[in-house]
DRENKETI-513887 format. One record per residue (C-alpha): residue number from 0; residue in one letter; z negated, x negated, y negated. Coordinates in steps of 0.25 Angstrom, whole numbers, plus 2048, in hexadecimal, padded with zeros to 3 digits. Example, Ala and Ser with C-alpha at 12.3 -4.5 7.8 and 13.67 -1.06 7.14 Angstrom:
DRENKETI-513887
k=0; r=A; Z=7E1; X=7CF; Y=812
k=1; r=S; Z=7E3; X=7C9; Y=804
//
This chain:
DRENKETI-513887
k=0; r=X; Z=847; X=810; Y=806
k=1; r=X; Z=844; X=807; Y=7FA
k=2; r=X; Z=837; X=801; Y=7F8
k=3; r=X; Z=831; X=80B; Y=7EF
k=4; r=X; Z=835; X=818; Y=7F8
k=5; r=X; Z=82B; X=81D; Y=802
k=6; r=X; Z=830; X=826; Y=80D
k=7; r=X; Z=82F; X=834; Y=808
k=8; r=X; Z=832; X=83F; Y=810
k=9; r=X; Z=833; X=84D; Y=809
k=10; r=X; Z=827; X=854; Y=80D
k=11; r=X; Z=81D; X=84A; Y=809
k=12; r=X; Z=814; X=844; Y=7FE
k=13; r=X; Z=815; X=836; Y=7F9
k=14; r=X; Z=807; X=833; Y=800
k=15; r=X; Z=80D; X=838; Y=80D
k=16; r=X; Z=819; X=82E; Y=80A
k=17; r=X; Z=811; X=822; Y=806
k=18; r=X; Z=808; X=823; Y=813
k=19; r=X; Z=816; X=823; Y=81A
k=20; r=X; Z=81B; X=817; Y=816
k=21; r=X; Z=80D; X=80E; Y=816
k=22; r=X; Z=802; X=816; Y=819
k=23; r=X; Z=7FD; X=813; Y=827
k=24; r=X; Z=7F2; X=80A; Y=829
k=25; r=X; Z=7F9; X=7FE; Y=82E
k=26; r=X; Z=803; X=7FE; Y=823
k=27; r=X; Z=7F8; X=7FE; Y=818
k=28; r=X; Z=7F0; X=7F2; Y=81F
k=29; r=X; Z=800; X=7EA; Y=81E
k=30; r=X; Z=7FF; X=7EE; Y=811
k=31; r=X; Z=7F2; X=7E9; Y=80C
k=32; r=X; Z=7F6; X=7DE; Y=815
k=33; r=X; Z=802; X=7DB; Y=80C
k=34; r=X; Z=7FA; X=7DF; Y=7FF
k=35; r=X; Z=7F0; X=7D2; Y=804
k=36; r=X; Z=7FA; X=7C9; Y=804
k=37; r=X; Z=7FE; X=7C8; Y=813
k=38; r=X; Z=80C; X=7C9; Y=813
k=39; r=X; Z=813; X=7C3; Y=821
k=40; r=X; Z=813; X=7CC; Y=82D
k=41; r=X; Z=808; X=7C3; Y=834
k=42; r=X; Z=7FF; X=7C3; Y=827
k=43; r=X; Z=800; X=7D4; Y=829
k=44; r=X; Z=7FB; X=7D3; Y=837
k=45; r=X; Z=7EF; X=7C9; Y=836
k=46; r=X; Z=7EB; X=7D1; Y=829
k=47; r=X; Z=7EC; X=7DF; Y=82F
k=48; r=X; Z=7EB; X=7DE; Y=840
k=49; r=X; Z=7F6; X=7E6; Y=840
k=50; r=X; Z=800; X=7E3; Y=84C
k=51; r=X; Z=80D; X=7DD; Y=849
k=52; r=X; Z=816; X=7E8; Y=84E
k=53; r=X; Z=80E; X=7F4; Y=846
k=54; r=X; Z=810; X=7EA; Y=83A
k=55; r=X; Z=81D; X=7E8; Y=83C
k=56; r=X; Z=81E; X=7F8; Y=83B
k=57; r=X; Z=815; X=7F9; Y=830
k=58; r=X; Z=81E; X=7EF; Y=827
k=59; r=X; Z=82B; X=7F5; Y=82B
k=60; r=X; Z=825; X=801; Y=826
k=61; r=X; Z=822; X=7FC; Y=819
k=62; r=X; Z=82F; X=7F5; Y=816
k=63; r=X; Z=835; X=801; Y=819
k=64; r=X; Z=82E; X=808; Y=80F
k=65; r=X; Z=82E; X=7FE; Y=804
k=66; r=X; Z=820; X=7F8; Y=804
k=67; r=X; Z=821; X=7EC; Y=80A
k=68; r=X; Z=82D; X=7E2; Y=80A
k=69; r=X; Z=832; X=7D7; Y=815
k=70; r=X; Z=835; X=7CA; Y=80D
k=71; r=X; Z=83A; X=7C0; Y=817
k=72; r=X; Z=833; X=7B2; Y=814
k=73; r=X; Z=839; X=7AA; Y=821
k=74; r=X; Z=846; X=7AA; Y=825
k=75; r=X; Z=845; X=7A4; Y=834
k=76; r=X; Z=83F; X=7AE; Y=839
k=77; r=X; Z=840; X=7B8; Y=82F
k=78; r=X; Z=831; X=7BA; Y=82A
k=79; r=X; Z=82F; X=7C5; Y=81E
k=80; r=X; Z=822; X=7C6; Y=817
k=81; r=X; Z=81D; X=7D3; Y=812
k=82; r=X; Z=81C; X=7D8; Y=804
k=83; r=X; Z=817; X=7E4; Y=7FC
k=84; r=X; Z=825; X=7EA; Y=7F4
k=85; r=X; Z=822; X=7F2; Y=7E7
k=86; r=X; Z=81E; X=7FF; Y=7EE
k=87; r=X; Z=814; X=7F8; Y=7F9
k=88; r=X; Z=80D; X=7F1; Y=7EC
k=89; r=X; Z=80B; X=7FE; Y=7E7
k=90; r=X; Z=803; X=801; Y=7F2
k=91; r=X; Z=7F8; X=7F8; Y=7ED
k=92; r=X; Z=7F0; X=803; Y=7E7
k=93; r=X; Z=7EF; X=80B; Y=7F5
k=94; r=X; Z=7E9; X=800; Y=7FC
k=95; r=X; Z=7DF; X=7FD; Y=7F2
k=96; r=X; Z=7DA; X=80B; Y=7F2
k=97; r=X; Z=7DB; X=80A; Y=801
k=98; r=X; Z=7D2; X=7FE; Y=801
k=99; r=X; Z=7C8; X=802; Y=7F6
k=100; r=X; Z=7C9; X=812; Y=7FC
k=101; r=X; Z=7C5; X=809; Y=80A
k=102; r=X; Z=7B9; X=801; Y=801
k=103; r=X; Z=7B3; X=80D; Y=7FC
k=104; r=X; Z=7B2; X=817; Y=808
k=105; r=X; Z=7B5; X=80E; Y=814
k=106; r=X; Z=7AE; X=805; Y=81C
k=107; r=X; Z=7A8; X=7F8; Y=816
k=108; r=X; Z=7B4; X=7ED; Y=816
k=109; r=X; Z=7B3; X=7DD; Y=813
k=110; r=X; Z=7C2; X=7E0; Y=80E
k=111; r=X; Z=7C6; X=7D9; Y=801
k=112; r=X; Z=7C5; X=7DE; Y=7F4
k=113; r=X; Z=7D2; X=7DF; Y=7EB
k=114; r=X; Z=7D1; X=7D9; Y=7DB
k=115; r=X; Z=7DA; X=7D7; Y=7D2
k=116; r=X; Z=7E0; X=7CA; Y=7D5
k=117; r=X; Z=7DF; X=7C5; Y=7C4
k=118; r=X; Z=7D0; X=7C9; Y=7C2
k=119; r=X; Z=7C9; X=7CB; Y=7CF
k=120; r=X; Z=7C5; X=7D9; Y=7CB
k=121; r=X; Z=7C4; X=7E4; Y=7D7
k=122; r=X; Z=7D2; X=7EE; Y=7D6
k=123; r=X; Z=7D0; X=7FC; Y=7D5
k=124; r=X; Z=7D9; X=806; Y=7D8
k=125; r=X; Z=7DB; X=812; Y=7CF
k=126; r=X; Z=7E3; X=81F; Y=7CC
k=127; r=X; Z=7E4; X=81E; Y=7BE
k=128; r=X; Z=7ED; X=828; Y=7B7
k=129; r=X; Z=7F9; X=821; Y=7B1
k=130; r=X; Z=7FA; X=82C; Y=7A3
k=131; r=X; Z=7EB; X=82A; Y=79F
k=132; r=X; Z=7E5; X=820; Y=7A6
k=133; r=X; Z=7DB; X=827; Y=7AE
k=134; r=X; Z=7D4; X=822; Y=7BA
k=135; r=X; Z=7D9; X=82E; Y=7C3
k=136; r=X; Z=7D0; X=834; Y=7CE
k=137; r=X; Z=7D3; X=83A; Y=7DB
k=138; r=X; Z=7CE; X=847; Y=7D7
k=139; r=X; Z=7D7; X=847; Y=7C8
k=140; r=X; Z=7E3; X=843; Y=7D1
k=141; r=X; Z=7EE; X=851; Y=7D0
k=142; r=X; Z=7FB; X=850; Y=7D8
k=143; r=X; Z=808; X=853; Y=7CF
k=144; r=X; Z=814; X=858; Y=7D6
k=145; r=X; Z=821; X=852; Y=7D3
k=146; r=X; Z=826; X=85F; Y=7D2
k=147; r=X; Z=81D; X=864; Y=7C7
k=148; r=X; Z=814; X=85E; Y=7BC
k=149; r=X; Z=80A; X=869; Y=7C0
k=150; r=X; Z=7FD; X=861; Y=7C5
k=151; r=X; Z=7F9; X=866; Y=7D3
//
């Protein structure tokens, strides 16, 4: 499997195979925790509590799928940090709607607050339509099957 494939049985959508390869709730908490900057296997656990063996899993689970990469960084004994490939970068944006989704309509968190890393400015996270421009809504969101260009 190469690093931008996800899994993709026949007789499912691209949601179902996405949630597949990274979409339980301790692999999106190794994710975010990767996204902050921890990026050793005891960094993961101290930022997370999550136990050594399921993290061990969850890892294996997404090198396998090409969101994370082992890069060794000690030879005796072999030591590999964690890094985000190209595809679990692009993950960026579910986490951020995950945490501001969680902000809005979950319970009260002393969680930090993401901004843009040149300015200090807060990040928003938008659907914006790439042939006009448009800030998209939920509600003016069609699906398109890749069958037809008929707009369900």
């Amino acid at each position: 499997m190469t690093s931008a494939t996800l899994p993709r049985p026949e007789s499912t959508d691209s949601i179902t195979a996405a949630l597949d390869a990274i979409g339980d709730r301790w692999s999106l908490l190794v994710l975010r925790s990767i996204f902050a900057g921890n990026h050793r296997f005891a960094e993961i656990v101290e930022a997370t509590g999550i136990s050594t063996n399921l993290l061990t899993n969850r890892l294996g689970r997404l090198v396998d799928n090409g969101v994370v990469q082992r890069v060794p960084y000690q030879d005796r004994p072999v030591r590999h940090d964690y890094r985000l490939t190209t595809a679990g970068l692009e993950l960026s944006p579910v986490l951020i709607s995950l945490l501001q989704w969680g902000e809005r309509w979950g319970v009260e968190t002393t969680g930090p607050t993401l901004v843009h890393a040149e300015c200090g400015g807060p990040i928003e996270n938008r659907t914006v339509c790439t042939s006009c421009g448009d800030v998209v809504s939920a509600q003016a969101i069609r699906r398109r099957t890749h069958t037809s260009e008929a707009i369900q």
